[in-house]
Structures are given as structure tokens and as C-alpha cells.
N, C-alpha and C positions, 0 to 999 in steps of 0.2 A: 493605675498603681505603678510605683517606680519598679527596675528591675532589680532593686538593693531591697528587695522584700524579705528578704533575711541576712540575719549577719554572725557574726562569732559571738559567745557569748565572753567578752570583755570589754572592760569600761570606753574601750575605744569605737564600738558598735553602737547603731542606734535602737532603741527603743524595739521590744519582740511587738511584733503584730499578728493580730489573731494568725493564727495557723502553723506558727514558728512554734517547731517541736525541738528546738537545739536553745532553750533556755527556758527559766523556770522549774518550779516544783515538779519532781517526777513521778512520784506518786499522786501526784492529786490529778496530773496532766495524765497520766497513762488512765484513771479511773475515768476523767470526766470525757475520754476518748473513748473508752470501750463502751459506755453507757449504753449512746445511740444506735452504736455497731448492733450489739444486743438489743435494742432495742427493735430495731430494722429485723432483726431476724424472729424476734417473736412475732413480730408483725405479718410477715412471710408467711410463717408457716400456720397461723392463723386463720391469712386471709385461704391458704391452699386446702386447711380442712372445711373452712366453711364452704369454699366452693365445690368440693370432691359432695359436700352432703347438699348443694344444689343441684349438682346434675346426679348422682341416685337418689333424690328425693322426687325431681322433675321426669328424665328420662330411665328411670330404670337401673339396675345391676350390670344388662347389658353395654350399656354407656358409660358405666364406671369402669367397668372390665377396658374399654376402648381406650379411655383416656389412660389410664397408667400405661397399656403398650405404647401410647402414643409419647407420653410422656416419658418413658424409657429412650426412644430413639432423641429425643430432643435432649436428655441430661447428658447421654453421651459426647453429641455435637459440643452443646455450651460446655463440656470439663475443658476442651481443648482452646476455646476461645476465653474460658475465666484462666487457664496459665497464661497465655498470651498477654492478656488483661495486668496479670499481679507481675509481669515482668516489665511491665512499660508503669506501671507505679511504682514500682523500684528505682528503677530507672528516675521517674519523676522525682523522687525524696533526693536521691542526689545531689540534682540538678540545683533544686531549693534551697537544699543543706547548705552547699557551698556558695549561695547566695545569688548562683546564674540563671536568673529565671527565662531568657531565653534558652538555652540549652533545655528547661524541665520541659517549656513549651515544644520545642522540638521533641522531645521523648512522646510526650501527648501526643501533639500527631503523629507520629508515623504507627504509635500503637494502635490508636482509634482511626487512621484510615486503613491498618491491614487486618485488623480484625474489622471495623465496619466491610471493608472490601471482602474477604472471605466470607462473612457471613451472607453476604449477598450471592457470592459464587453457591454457597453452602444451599441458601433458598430457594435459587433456583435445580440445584442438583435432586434436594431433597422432593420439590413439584414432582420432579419427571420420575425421580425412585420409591417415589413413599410405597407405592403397593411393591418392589420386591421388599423393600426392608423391612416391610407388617411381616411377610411369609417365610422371609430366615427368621423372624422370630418368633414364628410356629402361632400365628396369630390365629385363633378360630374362625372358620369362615362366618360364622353365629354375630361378628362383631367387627370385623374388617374392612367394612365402608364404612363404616360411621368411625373409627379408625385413621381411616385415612381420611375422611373429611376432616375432622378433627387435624390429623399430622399437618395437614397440607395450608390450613390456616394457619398454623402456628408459625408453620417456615416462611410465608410471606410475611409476617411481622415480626421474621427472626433479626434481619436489620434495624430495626427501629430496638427492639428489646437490648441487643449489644452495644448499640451506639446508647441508649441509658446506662447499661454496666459499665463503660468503660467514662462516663463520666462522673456516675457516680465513683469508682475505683480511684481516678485521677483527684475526684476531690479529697476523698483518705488519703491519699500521699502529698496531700499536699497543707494536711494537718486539719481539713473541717470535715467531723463526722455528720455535723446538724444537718447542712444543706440533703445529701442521701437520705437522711433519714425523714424526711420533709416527702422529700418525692416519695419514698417507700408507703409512707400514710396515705398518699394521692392515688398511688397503685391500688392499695388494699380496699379503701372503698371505694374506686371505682370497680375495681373487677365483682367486689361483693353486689356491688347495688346492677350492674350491669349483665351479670352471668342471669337472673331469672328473666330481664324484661328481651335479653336475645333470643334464651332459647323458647322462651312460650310466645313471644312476640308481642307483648304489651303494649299497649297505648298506640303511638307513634312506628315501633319496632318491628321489624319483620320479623316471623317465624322460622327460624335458623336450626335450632335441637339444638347435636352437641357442636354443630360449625360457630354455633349462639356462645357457646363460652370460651371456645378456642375466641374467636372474635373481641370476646369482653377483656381476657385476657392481652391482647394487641393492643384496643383500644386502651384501658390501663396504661400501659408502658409508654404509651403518646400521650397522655397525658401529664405519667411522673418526666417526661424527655422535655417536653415543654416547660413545667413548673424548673428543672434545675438549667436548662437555658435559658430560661428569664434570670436566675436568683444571678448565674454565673454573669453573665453581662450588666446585670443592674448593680451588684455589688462591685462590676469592675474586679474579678478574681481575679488571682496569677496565673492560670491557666485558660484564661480567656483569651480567643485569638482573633484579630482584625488584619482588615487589609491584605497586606503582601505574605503575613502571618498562616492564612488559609493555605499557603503552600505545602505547611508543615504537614500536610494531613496527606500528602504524596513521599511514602514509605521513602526513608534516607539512611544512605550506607549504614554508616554503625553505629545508627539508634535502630535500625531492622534486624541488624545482625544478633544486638544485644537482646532484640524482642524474641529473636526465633532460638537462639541457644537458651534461654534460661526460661523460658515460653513452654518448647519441647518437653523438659522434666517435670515441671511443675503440671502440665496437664496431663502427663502419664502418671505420675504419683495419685493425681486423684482416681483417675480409669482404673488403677491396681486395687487404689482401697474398695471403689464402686465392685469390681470386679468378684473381691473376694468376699465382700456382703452377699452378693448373690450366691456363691458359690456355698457359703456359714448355710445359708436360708435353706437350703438343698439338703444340707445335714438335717436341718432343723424339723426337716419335714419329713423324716423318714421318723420320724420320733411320733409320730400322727398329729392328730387335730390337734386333740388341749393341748399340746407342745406348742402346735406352730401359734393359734392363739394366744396361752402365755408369752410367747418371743413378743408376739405384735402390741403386747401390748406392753412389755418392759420398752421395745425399740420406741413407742409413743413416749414417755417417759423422759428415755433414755435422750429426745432428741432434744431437752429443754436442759438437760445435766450438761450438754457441749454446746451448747452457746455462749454461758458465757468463758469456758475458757478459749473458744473461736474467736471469740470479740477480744480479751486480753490479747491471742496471739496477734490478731490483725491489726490490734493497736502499738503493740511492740514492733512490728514488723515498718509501720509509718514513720514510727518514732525513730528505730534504730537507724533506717534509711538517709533522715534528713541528718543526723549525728554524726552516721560515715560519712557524708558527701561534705560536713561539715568540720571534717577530720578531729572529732571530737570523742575519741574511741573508748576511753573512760568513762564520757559519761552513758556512752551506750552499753557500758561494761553493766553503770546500774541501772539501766532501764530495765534490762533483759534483771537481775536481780530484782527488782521489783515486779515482774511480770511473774517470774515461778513467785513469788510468796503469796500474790496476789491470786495467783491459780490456784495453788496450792489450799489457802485459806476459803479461797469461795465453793469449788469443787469436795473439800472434805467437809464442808456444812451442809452442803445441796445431798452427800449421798447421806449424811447420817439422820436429815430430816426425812427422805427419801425411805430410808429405811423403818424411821419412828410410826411413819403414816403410809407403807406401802400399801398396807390390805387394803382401807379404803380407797385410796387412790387408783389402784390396778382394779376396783372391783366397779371403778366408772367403764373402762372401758370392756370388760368382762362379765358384768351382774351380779350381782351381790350373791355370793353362795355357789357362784360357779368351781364345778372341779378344776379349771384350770387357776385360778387364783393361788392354791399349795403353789403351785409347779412355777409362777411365776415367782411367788414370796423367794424360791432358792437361787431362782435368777439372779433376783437381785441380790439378793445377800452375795452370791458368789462371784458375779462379776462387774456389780457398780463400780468395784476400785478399781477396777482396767481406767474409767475415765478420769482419775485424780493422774495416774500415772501418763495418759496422753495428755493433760493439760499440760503438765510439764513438758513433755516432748514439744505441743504446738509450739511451746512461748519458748524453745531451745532453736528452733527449726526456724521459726520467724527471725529471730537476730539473724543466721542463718542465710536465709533470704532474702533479709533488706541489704547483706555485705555482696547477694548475688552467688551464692553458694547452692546449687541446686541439685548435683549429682548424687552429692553424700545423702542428703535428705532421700531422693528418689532407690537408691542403692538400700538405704535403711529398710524403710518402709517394703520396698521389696521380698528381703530379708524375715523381716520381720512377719508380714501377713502371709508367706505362703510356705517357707522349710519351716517356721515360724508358729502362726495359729494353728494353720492346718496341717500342718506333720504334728504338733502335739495331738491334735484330735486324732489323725491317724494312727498313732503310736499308743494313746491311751485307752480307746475308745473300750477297747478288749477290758480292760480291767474296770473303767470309771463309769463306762455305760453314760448316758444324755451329761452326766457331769463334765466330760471333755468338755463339751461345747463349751461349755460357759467357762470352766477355767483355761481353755483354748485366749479367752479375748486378756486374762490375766497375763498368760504366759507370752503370747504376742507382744502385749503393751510393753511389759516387763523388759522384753528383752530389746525392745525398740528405743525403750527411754535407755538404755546400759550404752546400746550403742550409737544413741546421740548423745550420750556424755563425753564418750570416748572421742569421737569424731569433734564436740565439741570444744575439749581441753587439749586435744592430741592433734588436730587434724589443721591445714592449712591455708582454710577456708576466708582468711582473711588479708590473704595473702596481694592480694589484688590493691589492697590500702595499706600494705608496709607496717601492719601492727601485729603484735603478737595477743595470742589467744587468752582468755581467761574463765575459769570455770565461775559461773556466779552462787555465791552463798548466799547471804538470808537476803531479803527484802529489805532495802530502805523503809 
């Protein structure tokens, strides 16, 4: 494929080719872009609860208790390797935008060999620490080998799994959500069909337990790594690399520099928000059982209401990237306009259906007639609209991020979740009783989306491309 894989959009350009996000319809391009994205993630999270009910259906409560510690130390690791990740796709849209697809190719590698290369330092630090890092996190001895069997497979096939993210990652910036989402099906059943015949050791398979699904999960990830290495080199993508090309995967001045400054915030911002979910959950549970119950089960819920504004933001964030690099600032003025109306519009139909039909819906995962069922109905009622008002936030913070803007975001969010959620809860607690909590996640939001407006219309975030700011209004 030539290096003029993208071009300006005027009659003096040639012909857009699949993945070229700097021409054509922008609302039909931004929708049939999130599709997948969403798509990918219901698929995720699917395949994670069917496997969570193989290993406590197969190994027990014990084994289920194992994997979520284990699984805690691992989301930690990957928030700092998917910042990394969404700065070198930045990076990548750029490159495209502006039509230099040597330069994207260069962004590509240097992102994918220092996150492949850390994640490798990371595997083997994790081998040799998994049992202190079970005990800082007050692991029960009742389930701390099986634990760390579990951690310790995961980290050897923590290379293989990053080197999938970050291909997948570079193909969203480089405008195809299919390919990703192709491999993500290849992941989901394989780990589904692979997690019972590991850990009981059917047919051919050895008898593993829970190192049996840490394993099936590895195995998965070689499999979707493989399926998008074939698609990428048979379809000849623009970020497929050959020959002298494989250099580019040996980290270079300032495509590393640009990975590790906008890399750093972006995966602190997540650790903050992970952070203070743990920190809500600790509230939650001084509240007793049917509290922490109803939570768990509005957060089930709750995790299918932010997809798809995740998928808009991550498709705005593609979009706007290859439009700056393709100094087309206008049109990314409507992209980011179409993304809030588009958030806006699917996010207040999800909670009001959400609302129509909670009782049955909450009483799948709680029993029909359960005392906690009331407790969750106020849940939702009182803090479903926290997630209309972060939809808008994602799809303001994305434009944001595709321009390379990462402090204000991380600075916000800051702000926001912690003098923020949890000083309202602090503050109200005395008078509102269990009610803080849930107007905690309104007031947070609230004041989060205030000040990425401000930051958004006021602030100089774009300053790096020589355009001025603008606040977007309705949706194209």
C-alpha cells in the first residue's frame, strides 16, 4: 500500500481509502466506528463472566476469591501499559492524518516495542514478586497459592497479551475497528471453550486447576495475536512493517518522548479512577450486606450503560486525531459535536429503559423478591445520570487527547473524584445517610463535566496545532 494513504480532503486528493477518518460522513463514520469498539467490549466482558462462573462452578469460591486478587495485581500493571498504548495511537492518527505513513509506522513502533519491552521487564519482575504483592494485598493464606499460580501464568503471557493491545490499539488509529474486533471473538471463544478442558484436563489436556485458566486465557491472546497478524500483513495495512522497517520497534527519540509524556497521565488518570472505586466500595460496605449486594449489582448494570459512550469516546478520540494531523480543525470541531449528541442521545435512552425495567433486571442478579432489590431500585434512580453526564465528559476529553492534551484531563479527574465524590460523601454523609454515596457519583460527574467545559472552551490545549478552541453544540 503506497505511503499517500491518506490525503486532504479536496478535489486535489485522491480517492478516501478504507480507514481514512479525514473525509466523508461524520455521523455515519463516527457510528459505524463505535459499533465494533462496543461491540469488542460486550464481548469482553461476557467472555470474563462466563469464565469467572467456570472456575467457581469447576474449582470452587476458593478459586474465585484467588483470581480477582490475582486479577487486581494484573489491571494495575496493564492501566499503565494501555496509557502508553493510547499515546502512541495518537500519535499514530497524526501521522495518517497528515498523510506520512512512515512517520505513523514509526509512532507504532517505538510504542509497541517499549510497551512489548516493559511488559516483558514487568513478567519477569512480576515471576519473582507475585507472592510479596498477594501479602501487601492482605491475600488470605486460605487462597494464596492457587493465587499466585494463577498471577504467575498470567505474567508469562503478559508479553504476548500487550503486544495484541497494542495492535489492536494501532489498528483504531489508524481508522479499522473490524480487524480488533475479529480478533476479540477469536479471544472469547477460545478462553470460553479452553478454560473447562485446562482446568479439569479433558481429553488430550492436562490437569492444571486454576493455572488451567490463567493458561486458557494466554492461550486466547495467541490466538486473537496471530489472527490480526495475518489480517495486518495479508491485507497489506499501513501499519504493517517489513524489512529495514522492524527497526522501528527499537524505541526512537521523540516518538518515546511523545509515548512517555502523554503515556504517564493517561495511565494515572485511570489508577485514580480504579483507585477511588475501590475506595466508594469501602463506603459501600459499611452500609452492610444488602447495600454492598444492591451496589453489585447496579455496577453489573451499570458496566453495559458505559460502553457505549467508551466506544463513541474511543471513536472520537481516532477520528479527531487523524483531522489534527490532517490540520483539518473544523472538521474535528464536528466530529467532537457529533460525538456529545450522539452520547448524549444513546446514554439518556439506556438509563430511561434501564429505569422502565430495573426491578426485573436487578432481580436476575439478586432473586426475585430479594430485600436488596428496594435498595438497588434508589440506586439507580439516583445515580444512573452520573453516566449521561460522563458520556459527555469521555467524548470532550477524547477530542482532548487525540490534540495530545493529557494534564487537564488527568488534573480534572483528580479533582473531581476525590475533594470531589468523596468530600461530598464526607460532607453529606451526616445528614443524607447511604444517599451520599449515590449522589456522591452525580456530584463528582457534575462537576467534572463543568470542568472540562471550561478547560474545553477556555484552556489551550490545542495549542500545539496553532488553532483556537471551540465549545461544540448540537450534533450534526
Amino acid at each position: 500500500m503506497s505511503d499517500t494513504y491518506l490525503a486532504e480532503e479536496s478535489p486535489s486528493r485522491p480517492k478516501a481509502r478504507q480507514g481514512d477518518l479525514t473525509q466523508g460522513p461524520i455521523l455515519r463514520t463516527l457510528i459505524l466506528f463505535s459499533i465494533p469498539t462496543m461491540l469488542s467490549n460486550v464481548l469482553q466482558t461476557l467472555g470474563q463472566t462466563i469464565n469467572t462462573i467456570w472456575v467457581g462452578q469447576l474449582l470452587g469460591e476458593g478459586a474465585l476469591a484467588a483470581t480477582v486478587n490475582a486479577n487486581l495485581v494484573m489491571f494495575l500493571v496493564f492501566s499503565t501499559v494501555f496509557g502508553f498504548g493510547m499515546a502512541a495511537t495518537v500519535k499514530v492518527g497524526h501521522g495518517l492524518g497528515a498523510g506520512n505513513v512512515d512517520d505513523a509506522r514509526r509512532s507504532f513502533g517505538t510504542g509497541t516495542g517499549f510497551c512489548v519491552g516493559a511488559a516483558t521487564l514487568g513478567a519477569a519482575l512480576g515471576w519473582v514478586l507475585a507472592d510479596p504483592l498477594l501479602r501487601i494485598l492482605a491475600t488470605p493464606e486460605t487462597i494464596h497459592d492457587q493465587a499466585m499460580a494463577y498471577l504467575r501464568v498470567i505474567f508469562v503471557g503478559m508479553p504476548i497479551s500487550t503486544l495484541q493491545m497494542m495492535i489492536s490499539m494501532g489498528l483504531r488509529g489508524a481508522g479499522d475497528a473490524k480487524s480488533p474486533f475479529y480478533a476479540v471473538i477469536v479471544i472469547t471463544v477460545l478462553t470460553i471453550v479452553l478454560n473447562p478442558l485446562l482446568i479439569l484436563g479433558l481429553g488430550p489436556f492436562p490437569q492444571l486447576g486454576i493455572a488451567g485458566s490463567a493458561l486458557a486465557n494466554v492461550l486466547a491472546n495467541i490466538g486473537g495475536l496471530l489472527l490480526l497478524v495475518f489480517w495486518v500483513y495479508w491485507r497489506d495495512l499501513p501499519l504493517r512493517l517489513k524489512g529495514r522497517e522492524f527497526r522501528y520497534l527499537i524505541p526512537q527519540g521523540e516518538y518515546l518522548s511523545y509515548v512517555l509524556a502523554k503515556g504517564v497521565p493517561m495511565g494515572a488518570q485511570t489508577l485514580l479512577n480504579s483507585a477511588s472505586g475501590v475506595i466508594m466500595l469501602g463506603f459501600v460496605n459499611r452500609e452492610g450486606m444488602l447495600t454492598t449486594a444492591a451496589y453489585g449489582a447496579v455496577m453489573q448494570v451499570w458496566s453495559y450503560v458505559q460502553m457505549p459512550a467508551f466506544a463513541v469516546s474511543m471513536a472520537v478520540s481516532a477520528m479527531v486525531a487523524q483531522n489534527a494531523g490532517a490540520a483539518q480543525h473544523e472538521r474535528a470541531g464536528r466530529i467532537t459535536r457529533a460525538g456529545v449528541g450522539t452520547t448524549v442521545v444513546i446514554t439518556v435512552t439506556m438509563a430511561l429503559l434501564l429505569l422502565a425495567f430495573d426491578t426485573p433486571l436487578l432481580s436476575l442478579f439478586l432473586g426475585s423478591g430479594s430485600d436488596a432489590v428496594p435498595i438497588a431500585n434508589r440506586i439507580q434512580l439516583i445515580a444512573i445520570w452520573s453516566w449521561v453526564l460522563n458520556g459527555v465528559m469521555m467524548t470532550l476529553m477524547g477530542t482532548m487527547r487525540a490534540y495530545g492534551a493529557v494534564i487537564g484531563p488527568l488534573i480534572i479527574m483528580a479533582v473531581a473524584l476525590y475533594p470531589g465524590r468523596l468530600g461530598f460523601y464526607h460532607f453529606t454523609y451526616g445528614a443524607l445517610g447511604a444517599d451520599a454515596l449515590w449522589l456522591a457519583f452525580v456530584f463528582g460527574s457534575t462537576l467534572a463535566l463543568l470542568m472540562t467545559i471550561v478547560v474545553y472552551t477556555r484552556g489551550n490545549w490545542r495549542k500545539a496545532f496553532g488553532e483556537p478552541v471551540s465549545m461544540p453544540a448540537a450534533a450534526e
